[in-house]
C-alpha positions as CSV (number, residue, x, y, z in Angstrom):
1,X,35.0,-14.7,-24.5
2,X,31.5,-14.9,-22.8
3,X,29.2,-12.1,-23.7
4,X,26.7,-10.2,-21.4
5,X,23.7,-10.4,-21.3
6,X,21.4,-7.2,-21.1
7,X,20.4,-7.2,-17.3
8,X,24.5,-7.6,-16.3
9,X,24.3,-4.0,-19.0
10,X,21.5,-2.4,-17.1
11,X,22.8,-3.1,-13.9
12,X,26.2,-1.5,-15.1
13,X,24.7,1.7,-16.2
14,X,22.4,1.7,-13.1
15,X,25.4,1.3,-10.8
16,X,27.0,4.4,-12.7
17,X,24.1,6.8,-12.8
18,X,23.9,6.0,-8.9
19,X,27.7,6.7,-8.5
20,X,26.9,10.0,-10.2
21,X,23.9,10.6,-8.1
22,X,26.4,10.0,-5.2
23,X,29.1,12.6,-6.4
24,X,25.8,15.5,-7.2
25,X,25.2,14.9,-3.9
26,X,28.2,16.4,-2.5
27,X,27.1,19.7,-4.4
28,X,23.9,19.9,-1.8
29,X,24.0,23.0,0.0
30,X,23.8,22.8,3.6
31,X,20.9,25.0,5.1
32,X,21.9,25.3,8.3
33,X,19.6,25.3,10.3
34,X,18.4,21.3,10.8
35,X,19.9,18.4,13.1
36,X,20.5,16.0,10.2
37,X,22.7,18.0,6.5
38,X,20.6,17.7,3.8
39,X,22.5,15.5,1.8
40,X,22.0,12.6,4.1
41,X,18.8,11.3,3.5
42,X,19.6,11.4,-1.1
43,X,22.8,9.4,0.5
44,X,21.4,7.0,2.2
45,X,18.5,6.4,-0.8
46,X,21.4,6.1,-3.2
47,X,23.5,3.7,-1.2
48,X,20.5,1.5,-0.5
49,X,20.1,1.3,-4.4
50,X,23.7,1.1,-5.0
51,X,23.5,-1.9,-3.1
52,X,20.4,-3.0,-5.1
53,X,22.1,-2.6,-8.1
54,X,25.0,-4.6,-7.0
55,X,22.7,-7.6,-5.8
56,X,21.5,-6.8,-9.5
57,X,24.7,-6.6,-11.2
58,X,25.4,-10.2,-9.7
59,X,22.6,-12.2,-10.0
60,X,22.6,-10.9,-13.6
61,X,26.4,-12.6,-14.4
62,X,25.2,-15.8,-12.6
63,X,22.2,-16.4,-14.9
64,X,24.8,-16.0,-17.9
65,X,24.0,-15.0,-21.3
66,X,21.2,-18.0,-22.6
67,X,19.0,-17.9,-19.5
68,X,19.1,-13.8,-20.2
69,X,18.4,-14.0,-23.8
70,X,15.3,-16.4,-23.0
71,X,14.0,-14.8,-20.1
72,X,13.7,-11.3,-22.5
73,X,12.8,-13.4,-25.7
74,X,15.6,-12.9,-28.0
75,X,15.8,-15.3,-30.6
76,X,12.2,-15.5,-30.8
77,X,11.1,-14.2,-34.9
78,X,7.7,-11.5,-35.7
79,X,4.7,-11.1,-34.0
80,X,6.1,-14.1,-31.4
81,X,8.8,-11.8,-30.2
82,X,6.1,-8.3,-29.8
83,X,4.1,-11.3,-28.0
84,X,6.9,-12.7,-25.9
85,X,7.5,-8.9,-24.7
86,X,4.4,-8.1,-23.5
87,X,4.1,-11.2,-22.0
88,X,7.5,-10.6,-19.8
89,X,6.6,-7.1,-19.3
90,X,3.0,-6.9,-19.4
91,X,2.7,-5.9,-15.1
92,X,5.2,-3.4,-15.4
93,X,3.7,-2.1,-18.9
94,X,0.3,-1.6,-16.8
95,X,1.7,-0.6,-13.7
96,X,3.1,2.9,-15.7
97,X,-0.2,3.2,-17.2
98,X,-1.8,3.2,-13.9
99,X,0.6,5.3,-12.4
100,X,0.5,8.0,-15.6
101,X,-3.6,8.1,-15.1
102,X,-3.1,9.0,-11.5
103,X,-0.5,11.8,-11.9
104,X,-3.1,13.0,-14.9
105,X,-5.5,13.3,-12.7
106,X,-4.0,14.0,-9.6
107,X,-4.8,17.6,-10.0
108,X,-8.6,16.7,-9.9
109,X,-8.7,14.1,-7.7
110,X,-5.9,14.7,-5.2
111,X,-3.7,12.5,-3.0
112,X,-6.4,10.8,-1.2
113,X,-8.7,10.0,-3.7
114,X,-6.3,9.2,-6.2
115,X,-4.0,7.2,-4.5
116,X,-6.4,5.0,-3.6
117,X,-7.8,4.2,-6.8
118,X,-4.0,4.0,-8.1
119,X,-3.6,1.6,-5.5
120,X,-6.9,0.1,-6.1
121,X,-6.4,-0.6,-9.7
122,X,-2.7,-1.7,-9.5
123,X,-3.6,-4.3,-6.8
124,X,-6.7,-5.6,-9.4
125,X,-4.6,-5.9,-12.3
126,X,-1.6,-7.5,-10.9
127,X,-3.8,-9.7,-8.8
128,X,-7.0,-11.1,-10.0
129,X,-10.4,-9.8,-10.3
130,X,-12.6,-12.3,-8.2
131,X,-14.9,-10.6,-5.7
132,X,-12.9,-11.8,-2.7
133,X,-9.7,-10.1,-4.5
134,X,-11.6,-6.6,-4.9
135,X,-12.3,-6.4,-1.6
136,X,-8.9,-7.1,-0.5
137,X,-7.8,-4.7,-2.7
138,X,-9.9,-2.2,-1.6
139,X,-9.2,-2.8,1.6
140,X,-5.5,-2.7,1.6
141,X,-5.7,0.6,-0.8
142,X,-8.4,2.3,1.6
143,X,-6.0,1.2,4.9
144,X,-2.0,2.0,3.7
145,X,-2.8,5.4,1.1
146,X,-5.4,6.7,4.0
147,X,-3.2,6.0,6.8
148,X,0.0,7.6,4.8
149,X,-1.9,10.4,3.9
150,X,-3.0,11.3,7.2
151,X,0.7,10.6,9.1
152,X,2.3,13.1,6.6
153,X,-1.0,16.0,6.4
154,X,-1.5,15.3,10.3
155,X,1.6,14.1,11.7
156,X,4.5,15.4,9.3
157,X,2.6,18.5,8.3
158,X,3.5,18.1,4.0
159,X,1.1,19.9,2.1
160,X,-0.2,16.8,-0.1
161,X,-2.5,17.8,-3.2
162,X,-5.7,18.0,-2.5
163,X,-7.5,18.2,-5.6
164,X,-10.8,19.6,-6.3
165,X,-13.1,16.7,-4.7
166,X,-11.8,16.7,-0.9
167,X,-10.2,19.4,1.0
168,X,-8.4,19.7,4.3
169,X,-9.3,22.7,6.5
């Protein structure tokens, strides 16, 4: 008998925390007083990632159980396996470091502010740090966080922190 491999186990466990998501969502009390029940937009985010999942859960048991065990460095002995790790997960290691800094300082910094320098930073680590790269990078952060922030303060009307640098009247 052919044994798993740990993404066909993650995507197992993702698909049941998402069928459990599904069933909580049934306990969502209805408010009354909008077009759309509020346990339709949680529904449609968890069936989108259901579906995910699944894609997950599949591609997973066609790899099989070698190119898994290679691909997450098991097999590999000391400071080659600690080395192999970080190597396979070194952009998602820094993209939760970046993300814990900004909801640090979120409270100082606010929305605006802060999500572009999350933005900022994320694009230059994952990407390169050429001069031509920053600039992309600071364009693209500057453009989509800006242009989010101001559709849901302006357009949507969400409170979004504001921090203690930059305030909306």
């Amino acid at each position: 008998m052919r044994r798993i491999n740990r993404d066909t186990g993650v995507a197992i466990f993702l698909l049941l925390v998402c069928g459990a998501f599904f069933w909580a969502s049934f306990d969502i009390r209805d408010m009354g007083y909008e077009s759309l029940g509020s346990e339709v937009w949680p529904r449609m985010v968890l069936t989108i990632m259901s579906a995910l999942c699944f894609l997950y859960l599949v591609r997973s048991l066609a790899m099989g159980q070698e190119a898994g065990d290679v691909a997450t460095g098991v097999g590999v002995k000391g400071a080659g396996r600690v080395k192999t790790w970080y190597a396979t997960y070194r952009n998602a290691i820094w993209c939760f470091v970046t993300f814990g800094v900004f909801l640090v300082t979120l409270p100082y910094l606010g929305m605006l502010i802060g999500g572009v320098l999350f933005v900022f930073v994320a694009l230059t680590v994952l990407g390169g740090w050429d001069a031509k790269s920053l600039v992309i990078h600071g364009a693209i952060a500057l453009l989509t966080v800006s242009a989010v922030w101001a559709l849901f303060t302006f357009g949507l009307r969400v409170i979004l922190p504001e921090g203690e640098i930059f305030t909306v009247i």
